[in-house]
C-alpha positions as CSV (number, residue, x, y, z in Angstrom):
1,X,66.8,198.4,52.6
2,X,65.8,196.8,55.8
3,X,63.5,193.7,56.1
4,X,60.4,195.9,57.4
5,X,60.9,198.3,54.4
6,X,60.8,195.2,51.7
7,X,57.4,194.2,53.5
8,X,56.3,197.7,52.2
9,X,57.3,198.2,49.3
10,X,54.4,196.7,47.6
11,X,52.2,199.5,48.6
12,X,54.7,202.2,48.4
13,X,55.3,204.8,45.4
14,X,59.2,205.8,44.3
15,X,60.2,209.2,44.9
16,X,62.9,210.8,42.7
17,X,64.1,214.1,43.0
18,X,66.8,215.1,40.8
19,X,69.1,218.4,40.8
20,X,66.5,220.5,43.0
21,X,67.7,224.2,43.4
22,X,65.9,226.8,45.0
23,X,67.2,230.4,45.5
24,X,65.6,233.1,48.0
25,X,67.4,236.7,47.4
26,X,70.5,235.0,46.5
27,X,70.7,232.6,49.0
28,X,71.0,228.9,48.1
29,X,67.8,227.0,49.9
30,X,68.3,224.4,47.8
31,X,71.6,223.5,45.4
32,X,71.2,220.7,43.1
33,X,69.3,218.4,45.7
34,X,68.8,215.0,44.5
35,X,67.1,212.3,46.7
36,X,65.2,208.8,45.8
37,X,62.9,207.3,48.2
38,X,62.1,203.7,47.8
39,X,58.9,202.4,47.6
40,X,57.5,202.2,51.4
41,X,60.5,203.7,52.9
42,X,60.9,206.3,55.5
43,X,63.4,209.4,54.9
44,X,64.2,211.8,57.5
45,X,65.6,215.0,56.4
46,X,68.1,216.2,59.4
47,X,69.7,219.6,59.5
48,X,70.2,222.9,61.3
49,X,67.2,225.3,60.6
50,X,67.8,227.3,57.7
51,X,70.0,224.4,55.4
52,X,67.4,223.0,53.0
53,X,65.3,220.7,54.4
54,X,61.8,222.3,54.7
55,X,62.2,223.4,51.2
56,X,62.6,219.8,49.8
57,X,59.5,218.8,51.3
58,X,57.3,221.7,50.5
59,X,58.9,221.4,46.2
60,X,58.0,217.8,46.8
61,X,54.1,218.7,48.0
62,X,54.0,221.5,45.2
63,X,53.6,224.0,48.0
64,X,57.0,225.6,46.4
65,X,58.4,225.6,42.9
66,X,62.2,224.6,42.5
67,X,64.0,226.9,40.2
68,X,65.4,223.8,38.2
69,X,65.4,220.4,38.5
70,X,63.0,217.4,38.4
71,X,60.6,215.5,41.0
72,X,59.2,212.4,39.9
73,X,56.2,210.4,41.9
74,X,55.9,206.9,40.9
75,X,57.9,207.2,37.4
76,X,55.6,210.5,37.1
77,X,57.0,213.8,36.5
78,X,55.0,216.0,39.0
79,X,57.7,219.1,39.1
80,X,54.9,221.6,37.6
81,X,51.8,219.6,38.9
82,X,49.4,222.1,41.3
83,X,49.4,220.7,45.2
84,X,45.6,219.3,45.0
85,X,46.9,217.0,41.8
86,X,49.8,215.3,43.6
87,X,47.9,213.0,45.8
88,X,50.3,214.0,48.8
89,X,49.3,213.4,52.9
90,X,50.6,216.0,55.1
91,X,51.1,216.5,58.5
92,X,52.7,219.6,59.8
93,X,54.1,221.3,63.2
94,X,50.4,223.0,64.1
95,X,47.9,220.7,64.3
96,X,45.4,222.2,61.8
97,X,42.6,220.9,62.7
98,X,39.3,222.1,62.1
99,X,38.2,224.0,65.2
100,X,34.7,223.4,64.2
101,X,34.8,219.6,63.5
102,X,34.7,216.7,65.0
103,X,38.0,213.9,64.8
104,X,36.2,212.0,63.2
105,X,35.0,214.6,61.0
106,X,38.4,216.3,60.3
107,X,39.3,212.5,59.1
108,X,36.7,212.8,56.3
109,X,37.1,216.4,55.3
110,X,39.5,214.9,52.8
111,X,37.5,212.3,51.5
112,X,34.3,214.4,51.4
113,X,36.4,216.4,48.7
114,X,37.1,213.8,47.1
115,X,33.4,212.9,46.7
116,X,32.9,209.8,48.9
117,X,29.6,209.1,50.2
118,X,28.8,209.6,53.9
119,X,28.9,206.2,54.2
120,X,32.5,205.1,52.9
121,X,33.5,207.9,54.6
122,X,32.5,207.3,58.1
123,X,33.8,203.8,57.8
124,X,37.0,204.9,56.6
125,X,37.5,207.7,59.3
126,X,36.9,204.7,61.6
127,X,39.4,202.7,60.6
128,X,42.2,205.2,60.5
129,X,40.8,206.6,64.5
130,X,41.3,203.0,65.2
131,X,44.7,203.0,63.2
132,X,46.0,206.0,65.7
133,X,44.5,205.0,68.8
134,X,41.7,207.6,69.0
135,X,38.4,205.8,68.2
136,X,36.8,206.7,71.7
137,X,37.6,210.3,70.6
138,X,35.9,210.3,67.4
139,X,33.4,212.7,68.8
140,X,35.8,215.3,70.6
141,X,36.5,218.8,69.4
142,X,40.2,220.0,69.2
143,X,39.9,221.7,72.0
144,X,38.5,218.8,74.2
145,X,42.1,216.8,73.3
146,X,45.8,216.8,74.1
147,X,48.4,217.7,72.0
148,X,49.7,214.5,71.2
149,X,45.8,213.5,70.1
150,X,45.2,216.2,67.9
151,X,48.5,215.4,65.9
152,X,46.9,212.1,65.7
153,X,44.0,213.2,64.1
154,X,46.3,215.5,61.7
155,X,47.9,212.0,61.0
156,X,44.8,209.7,60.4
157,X,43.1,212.9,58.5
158,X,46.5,212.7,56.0
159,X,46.4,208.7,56.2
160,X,42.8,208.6,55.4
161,X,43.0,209.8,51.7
162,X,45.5,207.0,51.1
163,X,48.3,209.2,49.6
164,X,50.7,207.9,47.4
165,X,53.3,210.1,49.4
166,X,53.6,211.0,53.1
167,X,54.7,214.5,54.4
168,X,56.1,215.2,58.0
169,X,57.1,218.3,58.5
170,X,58.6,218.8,62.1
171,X,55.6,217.2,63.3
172,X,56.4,216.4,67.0
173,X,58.1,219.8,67.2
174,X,55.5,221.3,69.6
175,X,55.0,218.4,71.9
176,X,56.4,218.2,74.9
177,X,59.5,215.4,75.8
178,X,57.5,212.2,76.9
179,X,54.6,213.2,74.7
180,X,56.8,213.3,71.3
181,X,59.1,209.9,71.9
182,X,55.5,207.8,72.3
183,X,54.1,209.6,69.1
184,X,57.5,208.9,67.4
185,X,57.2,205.5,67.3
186,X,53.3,205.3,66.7
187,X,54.3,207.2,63.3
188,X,56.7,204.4,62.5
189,X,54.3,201.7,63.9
190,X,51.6,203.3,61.4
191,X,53.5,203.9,58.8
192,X,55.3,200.0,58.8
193,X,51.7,198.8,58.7
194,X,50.0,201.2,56.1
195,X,53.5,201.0,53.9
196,X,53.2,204.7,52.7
197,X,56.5,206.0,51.3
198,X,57.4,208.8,53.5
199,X,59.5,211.8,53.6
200,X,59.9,213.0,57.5
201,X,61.7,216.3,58.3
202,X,63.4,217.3,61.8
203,X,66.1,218.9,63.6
204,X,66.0,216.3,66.2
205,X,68.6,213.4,65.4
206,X,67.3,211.3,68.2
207,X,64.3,211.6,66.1
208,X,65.7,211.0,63.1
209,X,67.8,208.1,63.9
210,X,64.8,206.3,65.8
211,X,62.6,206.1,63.0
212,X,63.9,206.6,59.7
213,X,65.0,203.6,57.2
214,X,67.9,205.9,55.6
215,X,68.7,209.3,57.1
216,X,70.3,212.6,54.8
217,X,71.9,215.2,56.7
218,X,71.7,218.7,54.9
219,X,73.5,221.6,54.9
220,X,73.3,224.6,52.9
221,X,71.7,223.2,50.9
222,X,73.1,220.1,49.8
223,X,72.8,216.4,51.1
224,X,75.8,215.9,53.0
225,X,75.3,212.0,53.6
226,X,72.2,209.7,53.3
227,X,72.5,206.5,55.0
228,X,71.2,204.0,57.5
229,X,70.8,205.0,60.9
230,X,73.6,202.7,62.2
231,X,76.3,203.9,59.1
232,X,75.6,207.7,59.7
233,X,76.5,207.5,63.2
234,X,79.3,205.1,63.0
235,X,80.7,206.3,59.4
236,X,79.8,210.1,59.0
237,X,81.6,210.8,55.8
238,X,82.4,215.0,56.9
239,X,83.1,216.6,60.2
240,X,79.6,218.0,59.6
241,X,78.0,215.1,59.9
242,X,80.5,213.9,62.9
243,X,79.3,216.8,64.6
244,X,75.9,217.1,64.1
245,X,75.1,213.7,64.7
246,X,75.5,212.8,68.3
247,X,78.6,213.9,70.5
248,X,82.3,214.0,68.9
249,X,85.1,214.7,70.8
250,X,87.9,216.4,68.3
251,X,91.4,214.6,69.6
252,X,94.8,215.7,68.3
253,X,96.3,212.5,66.5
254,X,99.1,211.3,64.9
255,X,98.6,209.3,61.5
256,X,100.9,206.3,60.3
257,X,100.1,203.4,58.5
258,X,96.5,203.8,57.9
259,X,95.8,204.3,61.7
260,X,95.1,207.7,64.5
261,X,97.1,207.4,67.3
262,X,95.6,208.9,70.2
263,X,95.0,208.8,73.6
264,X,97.8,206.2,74.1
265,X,96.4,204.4,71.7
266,X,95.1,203.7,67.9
267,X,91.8,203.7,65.8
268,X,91.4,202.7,61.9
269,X,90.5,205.9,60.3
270,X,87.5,206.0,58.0
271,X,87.5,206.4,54.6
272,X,87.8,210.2,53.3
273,X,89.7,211.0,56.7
274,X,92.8,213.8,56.1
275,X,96.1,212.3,55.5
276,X,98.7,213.3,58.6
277,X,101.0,213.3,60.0
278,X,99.2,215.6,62.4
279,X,95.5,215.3,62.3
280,X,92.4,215.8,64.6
281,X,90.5,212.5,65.0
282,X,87.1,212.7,65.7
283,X,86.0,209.7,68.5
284,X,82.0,209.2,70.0
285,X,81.9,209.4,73.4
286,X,81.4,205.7,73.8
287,X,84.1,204.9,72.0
288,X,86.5,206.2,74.9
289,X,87.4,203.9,78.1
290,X,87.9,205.8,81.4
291,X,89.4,204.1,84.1
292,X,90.8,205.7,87.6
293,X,94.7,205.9,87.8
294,X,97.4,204.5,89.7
295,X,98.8,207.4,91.5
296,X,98.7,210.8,89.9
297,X,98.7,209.2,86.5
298,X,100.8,209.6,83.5
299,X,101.6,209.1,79.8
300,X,99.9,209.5,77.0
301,X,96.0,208.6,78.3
302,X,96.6,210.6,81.8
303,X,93.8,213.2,82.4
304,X,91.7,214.6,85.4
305,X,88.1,214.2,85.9
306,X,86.3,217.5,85.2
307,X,82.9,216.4,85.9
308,X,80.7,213.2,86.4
309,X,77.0,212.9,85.5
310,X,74.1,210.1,86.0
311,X,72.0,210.7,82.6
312,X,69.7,207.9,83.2
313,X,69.9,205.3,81.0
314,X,73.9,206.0,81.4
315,X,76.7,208.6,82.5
316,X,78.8,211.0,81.5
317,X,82.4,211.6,82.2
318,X,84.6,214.9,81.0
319,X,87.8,215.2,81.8
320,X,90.8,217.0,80.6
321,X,94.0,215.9,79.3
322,X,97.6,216.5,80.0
323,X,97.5,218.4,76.6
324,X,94.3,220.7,77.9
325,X,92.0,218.7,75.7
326,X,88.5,218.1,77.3
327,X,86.7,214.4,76.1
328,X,83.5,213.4,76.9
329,X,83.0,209.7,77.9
330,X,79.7,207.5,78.3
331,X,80.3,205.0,81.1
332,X,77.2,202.5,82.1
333,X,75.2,204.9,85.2
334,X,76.3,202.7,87.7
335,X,80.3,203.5,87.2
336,X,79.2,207.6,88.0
337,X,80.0,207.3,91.4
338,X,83.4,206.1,91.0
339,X,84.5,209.3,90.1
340,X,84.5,212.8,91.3
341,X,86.3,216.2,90.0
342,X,89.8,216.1,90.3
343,X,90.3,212.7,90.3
344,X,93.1,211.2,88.4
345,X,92.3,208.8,85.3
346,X,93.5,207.1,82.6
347,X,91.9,207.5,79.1
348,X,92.3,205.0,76.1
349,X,90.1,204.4,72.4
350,X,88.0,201.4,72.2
351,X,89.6,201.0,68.6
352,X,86.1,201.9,66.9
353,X,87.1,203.1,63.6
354,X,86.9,207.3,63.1
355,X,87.1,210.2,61.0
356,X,90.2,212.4,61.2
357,X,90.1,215.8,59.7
358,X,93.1,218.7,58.9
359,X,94.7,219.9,62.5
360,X,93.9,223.7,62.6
């Protein structure tokens, strides 16, 4: 658990769920799920559409019922509990707001069911408009606001009750590029300071990796790893979570003595890689080195520059091996221009440690 998480968990409510399975028409949405959220912590649920993860959230808001299996709020079993008796915020793709009302007065809706007085109310709705950033919009119609303003409103609305549990499903989805990285980190900023235990779902691993405390990649159904940000990425424990999180390039290797030799070089393999001899290792983009070649270049690293991009923040080489294997390397964006297609070069690993599956 990270430091910011800790200064959470005092507010925060534990989240178990335990052996979730779900069947539509014989296919498995869920099979035998289990997830704990710590108290304050923020989950992200990452996967392809279609393995699992939208299910687990709508079981956990009581939107769905799991065919078996438990889900526990706060040491409470809540697995049969109606969706009004959960205490759950959520925030979805759409908006939802209330054509018809204010901000300020989709904030309260909430509360208003929950019988506050006008009073309490209004003070509250300000305080979560101040929260988001929208207090000089308190009095604007959905229609009078951006996008990215009206999901804030979905947000403080969901805030406001002061749920015991979070819900995000997808909820930057429909915003455009620029738009959903500055509402990305306003949910985390929010959600560090209000210390609500939150489950956040998404397709987007740039998303997923920028804001969540511990990340589980699905598939099928089932929870293929949950970890840290920093460990999924550099430690995927399955070439479906290799692949699906950030760029892999797949490198025939040789294995001996604990170690992938590739490239003209070697990398410690991770553990649950295949055994060898002959393996594919699968290496990040960054942890290649490109560098051009003396002469026509030869030997093991030799390749030929396919293509050379300026990305921004960085570049992107692909070039082709003697062996007719393309690999993808991230050079810093002013090294680009050092290299055009057809250009002799010489590959090697960085000696970051890596995942090597069964040659096929």
């Amino acid at each position: 658990m990270t430091a910011s998480t800790e200064a959470a968990t005092t507010r925060g409510t534990a989240v178990q769920l335990t052996d979730l399975r779900r069947v539509y028409g014989g296919v498995s949405a869920l099979d035998g799920l289990t997830l704990h959220l710590e108290p304050g912590e923020l989950v992200c649920l990452l996967g392809p559409s279609g393995c699992g993860k939208t299910t687990a959230l709508r079981c956990l808001a009581g939107l769905e019922d799991p065919d078996s299996g438990t889900i526990e709020v706060g040491g409470r079993d809540v697995t049969r509990i109606p969706t009004n008796k959960r205490d759950m915020g959520m925030v979805f793709q759409a908006y939802s707001l209330f054509p018809h009302m204010t901000a300020r007065q989709n904030v309260e809706f909430g509360l208003e069911l929950r019988g506050r007085d006008k009073a309490s109310r209004r003070a509250r709705a300000g305080e979560m408009l101040d929260l988001v950033g929208l207090q000089e919009h308190a009095d604007k119609y959905a229609h009078q606001m951006s996008g990215g303003q009206q999901q804030r409103v979905a947000l403080a609305r969901a805030l406001a009750i002061e749920p015991q549990v979070l819900l995000l499903d997808e909820p930057l989805s429909a915003l455009d590029a620029k738009v959903r990285v500055q509402l990305r980190d306003e949910i985390r900023r929010i959600q560090l300071d209000v210390g609500t235990t939150t489950l956040f779902v998404t397709h987007d691993q740039e998303e997923a990796l920028a804001v969540a405390d511990r990340v589980g990649v699905m598939s099928t159904g089932r929870l293929e790893q949950l970890a840290a940000p920093a460990e999924l990425y550099s430690a995927p424990v399955s070439p479906f979570v290799a692949d699906f999180v950030g760029l892999t390039n797949r490198l025939r290797a040789r294995v001996s003595d604990g170690r992938a030799h590739v490239l003209g070089g070697s990398v410690p393999l991770l553990p649950g890689s295949a055994d060898g001899p002959e393996v594919v290792v699968l290496v990040r983009p960054e942890g290649v080195t490109v560098a051009p070649a003396d002469g026509a270049g030869t030997g093991a690293g030799a390749a030929t520059v396919v293509s050379a991009s300026f990305l921004g923040g960085h570049g992107r080489v692909i070039a082709r091996t003697g062996s007719d294997e393309l690999v993808t390397i991230q050079v810093p964006n002013t090294d680009v221009t050092r290299y055009r297609p057809g250009d002799a070069v010489t590959l090697a690993p960085r000696g970051d440690a890596a995942l090597a599956v069964t040659a096929g």
